[in-house]
C-alpha positions in Angstrom: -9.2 -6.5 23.7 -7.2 -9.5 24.4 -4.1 -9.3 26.3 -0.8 -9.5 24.4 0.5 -12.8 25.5 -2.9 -14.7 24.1 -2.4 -13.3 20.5 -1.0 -15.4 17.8 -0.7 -15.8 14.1 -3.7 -16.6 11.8 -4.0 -20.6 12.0 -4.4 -22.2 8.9 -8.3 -21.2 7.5 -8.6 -23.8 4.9 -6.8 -27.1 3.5 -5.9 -24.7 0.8 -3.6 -22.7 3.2 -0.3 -24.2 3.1 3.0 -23.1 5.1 1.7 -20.9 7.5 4.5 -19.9 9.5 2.7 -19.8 13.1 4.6 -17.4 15.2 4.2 -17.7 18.7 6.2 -15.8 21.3 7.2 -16.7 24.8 5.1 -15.0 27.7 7.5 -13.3 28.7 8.4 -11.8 25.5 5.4 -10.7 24.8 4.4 -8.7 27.6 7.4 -7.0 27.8 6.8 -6.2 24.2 5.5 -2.3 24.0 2.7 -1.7 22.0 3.5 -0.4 18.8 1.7 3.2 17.9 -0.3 4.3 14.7 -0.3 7.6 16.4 3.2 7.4 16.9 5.3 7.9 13.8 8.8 6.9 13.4 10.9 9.9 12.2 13.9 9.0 10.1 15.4 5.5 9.2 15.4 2.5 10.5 19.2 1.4 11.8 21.1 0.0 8.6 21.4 -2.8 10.9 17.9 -4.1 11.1 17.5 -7.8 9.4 14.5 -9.1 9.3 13.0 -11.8 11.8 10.2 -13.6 12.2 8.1 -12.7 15.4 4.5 -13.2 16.1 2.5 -10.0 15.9 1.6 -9.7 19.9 5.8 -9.9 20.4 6.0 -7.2 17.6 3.2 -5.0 19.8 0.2 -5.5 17.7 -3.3 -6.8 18.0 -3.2 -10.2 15.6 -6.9 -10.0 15.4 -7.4 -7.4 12.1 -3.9 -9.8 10.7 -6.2 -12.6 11.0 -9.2 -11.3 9.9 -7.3 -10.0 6.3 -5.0 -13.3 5.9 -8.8 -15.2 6.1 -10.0 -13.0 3.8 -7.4 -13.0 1.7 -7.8 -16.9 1.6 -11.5 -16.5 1.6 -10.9 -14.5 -2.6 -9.9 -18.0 -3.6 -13.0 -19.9 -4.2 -15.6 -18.9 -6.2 -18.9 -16.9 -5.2 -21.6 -18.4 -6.7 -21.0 -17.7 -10.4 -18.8 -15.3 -9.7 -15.3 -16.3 -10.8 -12.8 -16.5 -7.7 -10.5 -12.8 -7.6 -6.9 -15.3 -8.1 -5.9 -19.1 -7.8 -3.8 -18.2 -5.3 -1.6 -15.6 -3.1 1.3 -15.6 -0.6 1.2 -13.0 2.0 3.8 -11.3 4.2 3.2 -8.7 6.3 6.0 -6.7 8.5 6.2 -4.1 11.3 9.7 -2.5 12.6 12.1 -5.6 11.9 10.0 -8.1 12.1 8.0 -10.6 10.2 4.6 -10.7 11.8 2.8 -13.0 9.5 3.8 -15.2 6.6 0.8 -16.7 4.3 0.7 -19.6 1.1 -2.9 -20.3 -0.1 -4.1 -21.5 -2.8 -2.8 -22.8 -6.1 0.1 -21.5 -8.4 -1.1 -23.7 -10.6 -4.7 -25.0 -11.1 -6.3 -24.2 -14.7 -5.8 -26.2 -18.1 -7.4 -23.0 -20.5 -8.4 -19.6 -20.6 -12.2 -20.7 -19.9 -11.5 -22.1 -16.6 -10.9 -25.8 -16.9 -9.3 -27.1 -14.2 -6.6 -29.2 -14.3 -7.1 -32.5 -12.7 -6.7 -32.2 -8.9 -3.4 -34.1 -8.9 -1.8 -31.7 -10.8 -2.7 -28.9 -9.1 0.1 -27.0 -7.2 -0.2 -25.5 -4.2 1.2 -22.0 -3.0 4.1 -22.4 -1.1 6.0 -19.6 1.2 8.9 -19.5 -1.5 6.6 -19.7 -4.9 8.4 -17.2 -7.4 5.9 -14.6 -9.1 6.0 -12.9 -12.0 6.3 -9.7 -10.5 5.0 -7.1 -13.5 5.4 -3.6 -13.5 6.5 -3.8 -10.2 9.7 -4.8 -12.2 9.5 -0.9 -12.2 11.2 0.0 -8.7 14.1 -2.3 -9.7 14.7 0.2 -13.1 14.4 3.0 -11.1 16.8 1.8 -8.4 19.4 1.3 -10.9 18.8 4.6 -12.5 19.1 6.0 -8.9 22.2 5.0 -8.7 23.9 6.0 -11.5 22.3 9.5 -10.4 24.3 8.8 -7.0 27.3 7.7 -9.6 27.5 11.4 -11.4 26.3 9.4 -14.3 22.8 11.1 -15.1 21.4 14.3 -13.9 17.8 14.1 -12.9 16.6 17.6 -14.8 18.7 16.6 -17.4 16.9 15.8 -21.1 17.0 11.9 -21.2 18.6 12.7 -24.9 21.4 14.0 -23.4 22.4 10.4 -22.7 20.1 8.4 -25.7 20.0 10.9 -28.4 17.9 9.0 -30.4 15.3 9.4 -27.9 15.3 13.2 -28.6 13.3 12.1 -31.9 9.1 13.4 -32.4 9.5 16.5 -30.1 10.9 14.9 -27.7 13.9 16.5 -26.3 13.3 18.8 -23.2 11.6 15.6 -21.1 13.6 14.7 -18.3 14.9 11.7 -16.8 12.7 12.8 -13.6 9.9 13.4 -16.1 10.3 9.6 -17.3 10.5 8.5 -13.6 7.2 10.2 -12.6 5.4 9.8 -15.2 5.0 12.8 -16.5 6.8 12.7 -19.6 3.8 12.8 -21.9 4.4 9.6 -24.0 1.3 7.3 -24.5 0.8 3.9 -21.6 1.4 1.6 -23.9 2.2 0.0 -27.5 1.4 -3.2 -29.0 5.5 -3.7 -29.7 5.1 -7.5 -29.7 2.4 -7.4 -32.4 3.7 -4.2 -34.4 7.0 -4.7 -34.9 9.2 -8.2 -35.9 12.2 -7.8 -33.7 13.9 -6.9 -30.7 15.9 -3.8 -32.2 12.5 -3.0 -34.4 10.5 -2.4 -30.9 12.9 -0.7 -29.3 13.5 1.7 -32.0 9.5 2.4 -32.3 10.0 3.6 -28.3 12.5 5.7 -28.9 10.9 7.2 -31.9 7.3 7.5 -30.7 5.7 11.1 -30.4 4.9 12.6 -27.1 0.3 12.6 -26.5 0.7 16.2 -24.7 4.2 18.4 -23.5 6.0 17.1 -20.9 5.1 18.1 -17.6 1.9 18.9 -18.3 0.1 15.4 -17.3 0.3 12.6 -15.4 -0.3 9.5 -17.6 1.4 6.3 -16.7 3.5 5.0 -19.4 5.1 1.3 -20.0 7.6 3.4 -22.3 8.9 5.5 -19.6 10.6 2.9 -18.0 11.6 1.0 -21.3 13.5 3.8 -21.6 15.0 4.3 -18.6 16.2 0.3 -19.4 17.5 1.6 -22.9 19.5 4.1 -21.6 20.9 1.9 -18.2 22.0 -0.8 -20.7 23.6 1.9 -23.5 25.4 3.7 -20.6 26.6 1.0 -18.9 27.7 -1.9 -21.6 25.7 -4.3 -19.3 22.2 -5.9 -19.7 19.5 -4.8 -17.6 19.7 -8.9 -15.8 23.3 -7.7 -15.1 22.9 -5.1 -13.7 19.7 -6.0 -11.5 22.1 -8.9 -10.5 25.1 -7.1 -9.8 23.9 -4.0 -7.7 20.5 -5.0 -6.1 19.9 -8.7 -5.7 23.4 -10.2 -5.7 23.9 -7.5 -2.7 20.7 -8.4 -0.8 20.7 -11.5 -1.3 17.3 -11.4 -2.9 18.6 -15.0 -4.1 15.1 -15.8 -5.7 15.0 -12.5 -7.9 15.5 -11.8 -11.5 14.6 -12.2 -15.1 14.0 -15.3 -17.0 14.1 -18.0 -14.3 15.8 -21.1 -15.1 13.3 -23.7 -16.7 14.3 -25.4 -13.6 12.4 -23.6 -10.7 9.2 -23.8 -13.2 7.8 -26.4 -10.3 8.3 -23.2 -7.7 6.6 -20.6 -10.5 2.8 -19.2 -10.4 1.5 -19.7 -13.7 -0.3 -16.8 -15.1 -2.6 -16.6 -18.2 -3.7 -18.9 -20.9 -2.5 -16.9 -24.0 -4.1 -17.7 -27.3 -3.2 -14.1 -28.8 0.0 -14.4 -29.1 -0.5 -18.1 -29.0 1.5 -19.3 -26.0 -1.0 -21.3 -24.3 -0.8 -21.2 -20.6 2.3 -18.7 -19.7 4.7 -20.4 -17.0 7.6 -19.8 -16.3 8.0 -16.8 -18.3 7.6 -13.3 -18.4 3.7 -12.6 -18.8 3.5 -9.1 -20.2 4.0 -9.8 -24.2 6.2 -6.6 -24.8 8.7 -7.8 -22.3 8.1 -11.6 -23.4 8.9 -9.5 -27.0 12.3 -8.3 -26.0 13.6 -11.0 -24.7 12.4 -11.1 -21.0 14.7 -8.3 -19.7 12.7 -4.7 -19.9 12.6 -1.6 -18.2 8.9 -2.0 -17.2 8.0 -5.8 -16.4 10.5 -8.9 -16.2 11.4 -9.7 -13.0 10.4 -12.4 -10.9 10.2 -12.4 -7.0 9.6 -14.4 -4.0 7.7 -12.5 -0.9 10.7 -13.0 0.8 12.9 -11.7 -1.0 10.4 -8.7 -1.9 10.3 -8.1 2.0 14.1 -7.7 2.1 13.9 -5.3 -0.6 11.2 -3.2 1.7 13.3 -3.4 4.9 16.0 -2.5 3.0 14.0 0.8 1.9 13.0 1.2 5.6 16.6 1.0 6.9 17.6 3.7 4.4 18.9 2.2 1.6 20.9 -0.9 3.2 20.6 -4.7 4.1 22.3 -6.9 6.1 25.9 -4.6 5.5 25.1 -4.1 2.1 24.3 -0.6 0.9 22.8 -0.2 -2.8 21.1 3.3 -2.5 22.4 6.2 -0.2 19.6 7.4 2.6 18.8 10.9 0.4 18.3 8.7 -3.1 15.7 6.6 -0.9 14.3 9.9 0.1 13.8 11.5 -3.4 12.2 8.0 -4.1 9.6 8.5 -1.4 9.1 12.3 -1.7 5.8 13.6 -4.2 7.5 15.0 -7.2 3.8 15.2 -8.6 2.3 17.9 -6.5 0.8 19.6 -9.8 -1.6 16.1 -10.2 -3.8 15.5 -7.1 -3.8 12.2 -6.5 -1.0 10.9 -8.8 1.3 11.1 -6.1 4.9 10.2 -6.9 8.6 9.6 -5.8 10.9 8.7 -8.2 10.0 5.1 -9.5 7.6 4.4 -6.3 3.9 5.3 -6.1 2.8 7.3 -3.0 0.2 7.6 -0.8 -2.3 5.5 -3.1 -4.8 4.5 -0.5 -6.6 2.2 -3.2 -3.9 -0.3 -2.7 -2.6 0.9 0.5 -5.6 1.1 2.9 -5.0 2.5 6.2 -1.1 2.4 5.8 -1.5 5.1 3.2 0.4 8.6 3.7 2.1 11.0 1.9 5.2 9.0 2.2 3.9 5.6 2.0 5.4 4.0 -1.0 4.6 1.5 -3.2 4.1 -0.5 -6.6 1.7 -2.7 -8.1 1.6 -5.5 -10.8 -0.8 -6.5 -13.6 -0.2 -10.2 -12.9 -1.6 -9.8 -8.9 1.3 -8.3 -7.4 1.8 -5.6 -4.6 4.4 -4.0 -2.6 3.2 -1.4 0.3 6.3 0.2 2.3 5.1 2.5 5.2 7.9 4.7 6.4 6.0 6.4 9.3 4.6 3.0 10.9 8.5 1.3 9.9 5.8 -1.5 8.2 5.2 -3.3 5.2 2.5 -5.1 2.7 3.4 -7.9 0.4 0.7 -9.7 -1.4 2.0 -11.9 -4.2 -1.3 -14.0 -6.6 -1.8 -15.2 -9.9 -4.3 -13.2 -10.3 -4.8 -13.7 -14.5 -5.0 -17.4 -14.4 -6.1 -18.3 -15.8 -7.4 -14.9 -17.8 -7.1 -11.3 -16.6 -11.0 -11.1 -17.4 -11.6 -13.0 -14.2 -11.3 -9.8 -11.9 -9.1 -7.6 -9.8 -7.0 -8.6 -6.5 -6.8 -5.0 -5.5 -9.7 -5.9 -2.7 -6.7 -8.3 -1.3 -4.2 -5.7 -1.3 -6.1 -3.4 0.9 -7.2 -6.1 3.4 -3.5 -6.9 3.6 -2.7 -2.9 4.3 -5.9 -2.4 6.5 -5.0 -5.2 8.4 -1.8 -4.3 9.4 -2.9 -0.7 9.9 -5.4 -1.6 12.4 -3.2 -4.0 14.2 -0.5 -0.4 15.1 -2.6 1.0 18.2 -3.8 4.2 18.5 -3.6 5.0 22.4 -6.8 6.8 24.1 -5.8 10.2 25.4 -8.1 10.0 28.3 -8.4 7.2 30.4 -8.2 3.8 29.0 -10.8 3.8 25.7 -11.9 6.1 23.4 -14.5 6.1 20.7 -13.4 4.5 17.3 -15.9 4.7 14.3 -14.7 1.6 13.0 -13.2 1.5 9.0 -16.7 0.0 7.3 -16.9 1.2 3.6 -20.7 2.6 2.9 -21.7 2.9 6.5 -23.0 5.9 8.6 -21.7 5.7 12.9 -23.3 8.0 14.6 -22.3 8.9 18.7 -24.9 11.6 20.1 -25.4 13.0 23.1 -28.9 13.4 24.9 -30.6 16.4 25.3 -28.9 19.4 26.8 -30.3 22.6 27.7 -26.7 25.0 26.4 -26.7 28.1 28.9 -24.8 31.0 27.1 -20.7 31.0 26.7 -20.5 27.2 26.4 -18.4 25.4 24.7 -17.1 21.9 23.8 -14.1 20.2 23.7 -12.7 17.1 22.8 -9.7 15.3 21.4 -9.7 14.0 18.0 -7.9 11.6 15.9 -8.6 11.6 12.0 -7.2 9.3 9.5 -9.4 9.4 6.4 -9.6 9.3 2.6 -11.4 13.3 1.5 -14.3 11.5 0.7 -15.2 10.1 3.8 -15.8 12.8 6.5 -16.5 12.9 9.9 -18.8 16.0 10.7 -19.9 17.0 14.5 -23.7 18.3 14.1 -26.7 19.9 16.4 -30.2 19.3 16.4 -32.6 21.3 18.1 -35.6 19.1 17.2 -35.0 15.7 18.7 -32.8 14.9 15.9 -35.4 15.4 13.0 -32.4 17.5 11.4 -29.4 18.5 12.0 -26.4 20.8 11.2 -23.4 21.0 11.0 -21.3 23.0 14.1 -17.8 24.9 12.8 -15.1 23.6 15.4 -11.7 24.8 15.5 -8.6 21.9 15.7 -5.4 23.1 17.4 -2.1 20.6 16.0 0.7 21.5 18.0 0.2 24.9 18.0 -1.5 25.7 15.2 -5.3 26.4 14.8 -7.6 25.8 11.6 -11.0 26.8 11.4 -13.3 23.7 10.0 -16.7 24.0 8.5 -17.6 21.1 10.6 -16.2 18.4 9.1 -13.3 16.8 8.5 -11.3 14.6 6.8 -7.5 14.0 6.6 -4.7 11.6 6.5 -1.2 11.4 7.0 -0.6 13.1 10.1 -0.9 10.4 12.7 -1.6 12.0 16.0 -4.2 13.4 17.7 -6.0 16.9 17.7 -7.6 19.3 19.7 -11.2 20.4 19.0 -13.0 23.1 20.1 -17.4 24.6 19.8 -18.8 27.3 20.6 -21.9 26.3 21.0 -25.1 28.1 20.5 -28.0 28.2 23.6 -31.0 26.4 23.9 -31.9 22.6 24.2 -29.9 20.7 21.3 -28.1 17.7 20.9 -24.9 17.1 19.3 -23.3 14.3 17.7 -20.3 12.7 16.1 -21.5 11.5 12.6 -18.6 9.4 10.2 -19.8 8.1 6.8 -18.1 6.3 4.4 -18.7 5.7 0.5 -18.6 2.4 -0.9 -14.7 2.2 -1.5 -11.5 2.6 0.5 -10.9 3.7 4.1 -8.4 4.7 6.2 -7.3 4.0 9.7 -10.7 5.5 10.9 -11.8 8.5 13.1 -11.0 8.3 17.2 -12.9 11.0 19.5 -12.1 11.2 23.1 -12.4 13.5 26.3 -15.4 14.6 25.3 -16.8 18.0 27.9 -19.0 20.7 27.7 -18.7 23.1 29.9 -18.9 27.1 30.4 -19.5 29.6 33.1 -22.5 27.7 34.8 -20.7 24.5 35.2 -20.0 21.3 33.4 -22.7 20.1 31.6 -21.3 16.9 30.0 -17.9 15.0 30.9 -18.0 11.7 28.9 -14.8 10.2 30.6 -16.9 10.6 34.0 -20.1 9.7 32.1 -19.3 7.8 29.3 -23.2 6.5 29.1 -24.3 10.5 28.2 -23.2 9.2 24.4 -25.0 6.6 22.4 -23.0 4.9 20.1 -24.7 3.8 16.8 -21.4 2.1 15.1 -18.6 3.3 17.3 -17.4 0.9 19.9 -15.1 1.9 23.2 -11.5 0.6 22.1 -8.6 0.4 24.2 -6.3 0.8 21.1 
């Protein structure tokens, strides 16, 4: 590894990377800088006093090598492959850890395409990504609604188990009078994604009526189907209770107070030189959309809707995350209380494996969320290219901001961006060896086998192994430990015991978990006779986590030691794991 005081940010990969902000510490900050821990979970908030600065990563205590290697490939998504359309014109990146800004990235173009088939514009009136480009932010316009809904929660205003006709009778319509505001916020209301309100209905008051009236797909709390109409709603009933538009209110209780001076719906035609342009419309016929809302329900009602609307900056989208990390306040300004930002990173949805949700943020969606995923990781994602990843245990966040639909939403999917964004930052939070100075890390490869195997050993009776063991992976992508007694023509799989801090669990020789972040003890008892063991991590072709460490590997028993790996660390060959320091 390279020593702290070398690293520094990404430099600019291409003429298409514009505003880098190149971070470079002093010497002396940065190795006095301790190393920050992916095995070493924050507990709790961060202090309501933490505002954001910019710092390199080695001054922040991580490696800037996996930053690097994301922000290129984020870049790299840009450009076409062949005939394969590029993912997005264009992204800006911002990646945090504990307070600090480690890594600001513009690439690309916010604006390059003439038409839905790809004609670009000529080259002087392409317009290249800038740090403060505003974005049409989506359904991550989502987390806003829900904040405001949290606080009138906070307010005595609504009741979270409380039928959401309680406060908008005419929502009680169709059946649908027992779902709960926490039903609407999770999800799990039972209401279809989506209707075409733009095409099916001629007005504002029309469309919002048709919501309010529509008829529940399956009883409430019975599914997990994400729903547009669950968060117009929740925007129906804000506005109704309140007197005030949902603008307003996003104005008056979250971005005025944050200063989030770049955020809102229906920018002024103004700041169209600073906006991403998104698709080329022709059904409705709008031609290329900039400037405004993308999503044609919201464009439908005006701009201003519970589930898409807003438009953000990564700036002001990282003070937004910090301000989740410090509990619920910015800079002296406090718009939720610590146990509202809680309940909005705690799994409501226990009842749907793998639909994990707080109220209004997604959780613990490795997908989007890579290596920073957990069951309290928190985040949101946008149709247009947007992403927000917020890891409370690592004190770290994930912005990645493109135009992914211009200029069509055929072209593709940026989601490959938002997990290099996630993974990058993941790997750059240390994991420390427990014995000595390396262990053996199987890397985060998707589709790959790494094998580490010992050599032959002749296993007297009453032996056993141990070794220490450090797991953070997606169900699917197990590391098993195995024993061959014939040279490795098969092998099998060898139950192993894993102690955490007092508690033992019996494993059928695999394993695979996330989420708890620090290491394990493992324990064999072996079986006699000449064998070979080995270490064996495969991956499937999508999504990974922070990856699989093993260390302090001995076998040993009555006769003696037979194996001690930190003594003899040559006894294992590594097929695809590599000795890391971190």
């Amino acid at each position: 590894m390279r020593s702290p005081g070398t690293r520094v940010a990404i430099a600019l990969v291409s003429a298409a990377v514009v505003g880098m902000s190149l971070l470079v510490p002093s010497s002396a900050v940065a190795h006095s800088t301790p190393e920050a821990r992916y095995d070493q979970p924050f507990t709790g908030f961060a202090s309501t006093g933490t505002v954001l600065a910019d710092r390199s990563p080695a001054a922040a205590g991580l490696d800037a090598a996996p930053i690097d290697d994301a922000l290129a490939q984020i870049a790299g998504w840009e450009e076409p492959s062949g005939a394969v359309h590029p993912l997005y014109a264009g992204a800006v990146t911002l990646l945090g850890h504990d307070g600090a800004v480690v890594a600001r990235q513009a690439s690309g173009y916010a604006v390059r395409y003439a038409d839905g088939a790809g004609t670009e514009l000529p080259h002087d009136k392409w317009v290249p990504m800038a740090q403060d480009t505003i974005f049409d932010m989506a359904s991550v316009s989502k987390l806003f609604t829900s904040i405001l809904v949290m606080q009138q929660i906070e307010r005595g205003a609504i009741r979270l188990e409380e039928p959401v006709a309680t406060y908008l009778p005419a929502f009680g319509a169709n059946g649908k009078g027992s779902i709960t505001v926490r039903q609407l916020l999770t999800h799990t209301s039972g209401l279809k994604p989506w209707m075409p309100l733009w095409s099916g209905w001629p007005d504002k008051a029309s469309r919002i009526a048709a919501v309010l009236d529509v008829a529940p797909t399956s009883p409430p709390g019975t599914t997990y189907v994400y729903s547009d109409l669950n968060l117009i709603t929740l925007g129906v009933l804000l506005e109704r209770q309140t007197g005030q538009g949902l603008d307003q209110l996003v104005r008056e209780r979250i971005t005025g107070p944050l200063a989030m001076k770049d955020t809102g719906y229906n920018p002024a035609a103004s700041l169209k030189p600073r906006i991403a342009a998104t698709e080329f419309q022709a059904s409705p016929p709008r031609g290329m959309v900039w400037g405004e809302v993308h999503d044609e329900n919201a464009w439908s009602l005006g701009g201003v809707a519970g589930h898409a609307g807003v438009f953000s900056t990564a700036q002001d989208m990282a003070i937004l995350a910090q301000s989740m990390l410090n509990g619920g306040a910015y800079a002296g300004h406090r718009i939720l209380s610590p146990g509202s930002v809680t309940m909005m990173t705690t799994n409501f949805n226990a009842a749907f494996p793998g639909s994990s949700h707080g109220l209004g943020f997604e959780l613990d969606q490795r997908w989007y969320m890579g290596g920073l995923s957990s069951p309290t990781t928190a985040g949101h994602t946008g149709y247009t290219g947007t992403s927000i990843v917020i890891d409370m245990m690592s004190r770290s966040f994930a912005i990645v901001l493109s135009n992914r639909v211009h200029p069509s939403r055929s072209w593709g999917s940026n989601n490959p961006a938002r997990r290099a964004a996630a993974q990058g930052l993941a790997l750059s939070l240390g994991v420390r060896p427990q014995q000595g100075r390396t262990a053996w890390f199987s890397g985060t490869r998707d589709a790959t086998t790494a094998t580490l195997t010992t050599g032959v050993l002749e296993v007297p009776a009453q032996t056993s192994l141990v070794f220490d063991l450090f797991v953070d992976t997606e169900s699917s992508d197990p590391m098993t430990l195995e024993a061959s007694a014939d040279s490795g023509a098969t092998w099998h799989p060898v139950p192993f015991t894993v102690r955490d801090r007092g508690s033992v669990t019996q494993t059928d020789g695999s394993i695979a978990i996330s989420g708890t972040r620090h290491w394990l003890q493992a324990r064999a008892d072996l079986a006699t006779g000449l064998q070979q063991l080995r270490w064996r991590y495969t991956t499937d072709a999508s999504y990974t986590g922070r990856g699989v460490y093993v260390d302090g590997v001995r076998i040993a028993g009555a006769q003696g030691t037979l194996l001690d790996s930190e003594r003899h660390p040559e006894a294992l060959v590594a097929q695809g794991w590599t000795e890391a320091t971190r």
